[in-house]
C-alpha positions as MATLAB code, in Angstrom:
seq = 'XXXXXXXXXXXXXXXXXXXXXXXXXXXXXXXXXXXXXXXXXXXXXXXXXXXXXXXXXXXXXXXXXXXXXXXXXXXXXXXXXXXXXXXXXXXXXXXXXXXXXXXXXXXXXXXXXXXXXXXXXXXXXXXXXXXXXXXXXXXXXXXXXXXXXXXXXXXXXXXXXXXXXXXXXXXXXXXXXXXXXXXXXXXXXXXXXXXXXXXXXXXXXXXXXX';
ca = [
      15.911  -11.906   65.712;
      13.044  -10.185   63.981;
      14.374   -7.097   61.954;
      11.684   -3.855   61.834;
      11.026   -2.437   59.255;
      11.860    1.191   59.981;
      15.545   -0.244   60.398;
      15.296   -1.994   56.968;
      13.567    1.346   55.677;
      16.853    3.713   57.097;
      19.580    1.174   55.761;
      17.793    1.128   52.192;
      16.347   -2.071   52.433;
      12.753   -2.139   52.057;
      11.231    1.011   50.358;
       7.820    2.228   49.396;
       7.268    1.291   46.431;
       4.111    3.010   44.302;
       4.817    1.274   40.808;
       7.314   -0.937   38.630;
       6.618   -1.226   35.265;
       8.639   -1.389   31.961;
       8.345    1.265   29.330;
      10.590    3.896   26.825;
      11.694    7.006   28.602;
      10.092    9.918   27.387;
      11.943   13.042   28.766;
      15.182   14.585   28.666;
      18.596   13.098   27.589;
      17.391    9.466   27.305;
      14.074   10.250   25.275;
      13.413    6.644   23.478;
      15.393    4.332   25.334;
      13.714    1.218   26.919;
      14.038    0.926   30.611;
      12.272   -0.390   34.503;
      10.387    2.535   35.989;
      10.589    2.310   40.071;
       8.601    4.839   41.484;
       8.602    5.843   45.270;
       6.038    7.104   47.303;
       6.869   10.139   49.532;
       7.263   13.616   48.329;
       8.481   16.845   50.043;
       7.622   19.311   47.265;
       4.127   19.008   46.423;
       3.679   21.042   43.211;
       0.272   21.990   41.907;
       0.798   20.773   38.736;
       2.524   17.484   39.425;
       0.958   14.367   37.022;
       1.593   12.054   39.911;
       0.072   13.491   42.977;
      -0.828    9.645   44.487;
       2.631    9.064   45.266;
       2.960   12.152   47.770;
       1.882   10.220   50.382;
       4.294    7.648   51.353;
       1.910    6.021   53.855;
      -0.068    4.743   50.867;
       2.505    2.303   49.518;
       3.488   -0.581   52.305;
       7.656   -1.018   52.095;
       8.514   -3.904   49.795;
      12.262   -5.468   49.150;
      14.301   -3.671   47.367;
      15.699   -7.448   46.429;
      12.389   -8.473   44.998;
      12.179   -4.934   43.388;
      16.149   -5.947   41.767;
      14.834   -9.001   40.662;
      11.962   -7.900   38.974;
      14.022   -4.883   37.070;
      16.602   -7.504   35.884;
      13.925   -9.885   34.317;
      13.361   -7.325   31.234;
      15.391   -7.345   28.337;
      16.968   -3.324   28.671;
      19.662   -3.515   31.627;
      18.539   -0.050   33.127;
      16.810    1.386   35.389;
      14.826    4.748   36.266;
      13.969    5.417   39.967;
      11.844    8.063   40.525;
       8.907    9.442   43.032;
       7.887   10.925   44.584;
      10.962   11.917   45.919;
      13.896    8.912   45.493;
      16.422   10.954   47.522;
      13.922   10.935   50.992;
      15.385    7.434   51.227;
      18.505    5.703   51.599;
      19.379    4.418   47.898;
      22.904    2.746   48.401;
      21.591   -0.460   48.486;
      19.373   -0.287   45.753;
      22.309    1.063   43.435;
      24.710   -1.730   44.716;
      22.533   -4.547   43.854;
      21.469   -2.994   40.631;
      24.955   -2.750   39.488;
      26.256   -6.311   40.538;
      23.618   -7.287   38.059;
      24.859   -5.111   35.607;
      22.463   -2.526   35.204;
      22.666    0.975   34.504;
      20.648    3.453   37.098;
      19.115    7.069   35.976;
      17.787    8.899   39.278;
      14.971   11.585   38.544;
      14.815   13.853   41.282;
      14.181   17.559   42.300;
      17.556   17.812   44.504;
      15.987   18.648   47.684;
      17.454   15.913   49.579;
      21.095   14.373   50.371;
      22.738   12.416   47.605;
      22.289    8.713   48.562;
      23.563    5.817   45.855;
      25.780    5.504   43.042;
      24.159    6.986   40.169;
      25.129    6.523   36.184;
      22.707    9.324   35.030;
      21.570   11.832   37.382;
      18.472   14.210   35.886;
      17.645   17.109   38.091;
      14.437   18.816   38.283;
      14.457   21.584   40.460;
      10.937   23.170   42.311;
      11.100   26.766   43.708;
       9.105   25.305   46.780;
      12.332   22.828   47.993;
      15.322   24.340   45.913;
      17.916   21.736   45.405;
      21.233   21.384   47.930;
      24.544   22.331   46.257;
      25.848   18.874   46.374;
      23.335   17.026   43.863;
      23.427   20.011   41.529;
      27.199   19.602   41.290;
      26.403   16.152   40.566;
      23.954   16.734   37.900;
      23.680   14.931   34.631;
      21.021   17.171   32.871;
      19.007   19.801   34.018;
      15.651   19.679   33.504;
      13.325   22.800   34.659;
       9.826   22.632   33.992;
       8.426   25.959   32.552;
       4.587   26.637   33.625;
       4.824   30.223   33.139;
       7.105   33.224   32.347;
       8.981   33.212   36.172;
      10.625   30.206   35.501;
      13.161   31.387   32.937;
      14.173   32.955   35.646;
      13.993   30.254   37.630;
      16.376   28.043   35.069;
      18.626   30.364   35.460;
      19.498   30.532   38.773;
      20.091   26.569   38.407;
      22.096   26.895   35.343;
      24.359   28.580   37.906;
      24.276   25.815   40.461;
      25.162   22.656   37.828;
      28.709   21.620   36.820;
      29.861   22.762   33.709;
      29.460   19.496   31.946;
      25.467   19.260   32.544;
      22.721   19.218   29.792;
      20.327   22.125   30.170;
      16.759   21.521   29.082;
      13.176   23.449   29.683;
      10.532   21.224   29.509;
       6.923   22.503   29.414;
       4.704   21.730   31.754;
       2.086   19.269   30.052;
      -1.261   21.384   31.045;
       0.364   24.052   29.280;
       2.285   23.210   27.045;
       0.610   24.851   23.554;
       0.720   28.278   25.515;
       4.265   27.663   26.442;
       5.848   26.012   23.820;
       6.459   29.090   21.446;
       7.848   30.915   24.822;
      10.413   28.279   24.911;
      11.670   28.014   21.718;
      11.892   31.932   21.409;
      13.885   31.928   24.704;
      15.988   28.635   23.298;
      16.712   30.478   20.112;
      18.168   33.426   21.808;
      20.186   31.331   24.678;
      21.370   28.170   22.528;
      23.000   26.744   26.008;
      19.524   25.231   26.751;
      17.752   22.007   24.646;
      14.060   21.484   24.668;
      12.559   18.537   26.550;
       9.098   17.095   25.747;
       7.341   14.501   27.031;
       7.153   12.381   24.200;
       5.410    9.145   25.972;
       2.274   11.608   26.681;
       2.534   12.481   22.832;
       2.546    8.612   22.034;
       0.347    7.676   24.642;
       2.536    5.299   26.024;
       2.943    4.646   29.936;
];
């Protein structure tokens, strides 16, 4: 009997897909480290700044097998993994994260929180938008914190999260890449004076890698 693909969609089984490709992560706690990029297509935030606004639309990106996705990710010599959007958490991840780890990989999950917690995560980086403000239970689940300072309001904004996270997660500020020279000095003043928080950068766009 012919299985559709919505059902295969809601039990994690096919997803949409908007990119694979292997590279060095270039943000946050795992700056420099080799990994498999997934991206997903779907988003629920939509911020005006976003680098990636082709994945919003998840209509864009036909849903392809997560096995075929698992097979590709353990071909490449670094055993991990960073799913990402989009918005990873619009979809059911279990499966993904199962087959990933009887392989042996490790799994970072970049996401803005805004969704239930789905799959088994080893890393979980949360980047929260004012827009879709994250749900309790992924902040408590947290990893790092990364919030993305455009302007002045969002120290505020990093606040407020730094509120929501378990005591054990990594604060950064990261500024946002169109303004970054304005920003930067506004971070590291506001660093200096609350030494709870790190500085993230996006060191790929620095090295011009993907």
């Amino acid at each position: 009997m012919e299985i559709s693909i919505d059902k295969l969609l809601l039990e994690g089984k096919v997803l949409p897909v908007m990119e694979e490709f292997y590279t060095l992560q270039g943000e946050g706690f795992n700056t420099g480290q080799a990994a498999y990029f997934i991206r997903v297509g779907g988003c629920d935030v939509g911020c005006k700044w976003c680098d990636v606004k082709e994945s919003w639309n998840a209509t864009d990106f036909p849903p392809v097998s997560v096995d075929l996705v698992v097979e590709h990710a353990a071909s490449y010599p670094a055993k991990a993994i960073v799913v990402t959007g989009g918005e990873p958490l619009l979809y059911n991840m279990d499966y993904l994260c199962s087959e990933m780890h009887a392989r042996g990989i490790t799994i970072f999950l970049e996401t803005s929180g805004s969704q239930p917690l789905s799959g088994n995560w080893d890393w979980i980086c949360m980047s929260p938008k004012k827009d879709a403000p994250p749900m309790k239970e992924v902040a408590q689940k947290a990893s790092e914190l990364k919030v993305i300072i455009h302007d002045n309001t969002d120290f505020n904004w990093a606040e407020e999260n730094a509120q929501l996270v378990n005591p054990g997660c990594i604060l950064y500020m990261q500024p946002e890449w169109s303004r970054h020279e304005a920003m930067m000095p506004e971070i590291i003043r506001y660093i200096k004076e609350n030494p709870k928080w790190k500085i993230s950068l996006q060191s790929h766009k620095y090295m011009r890698i993907p």
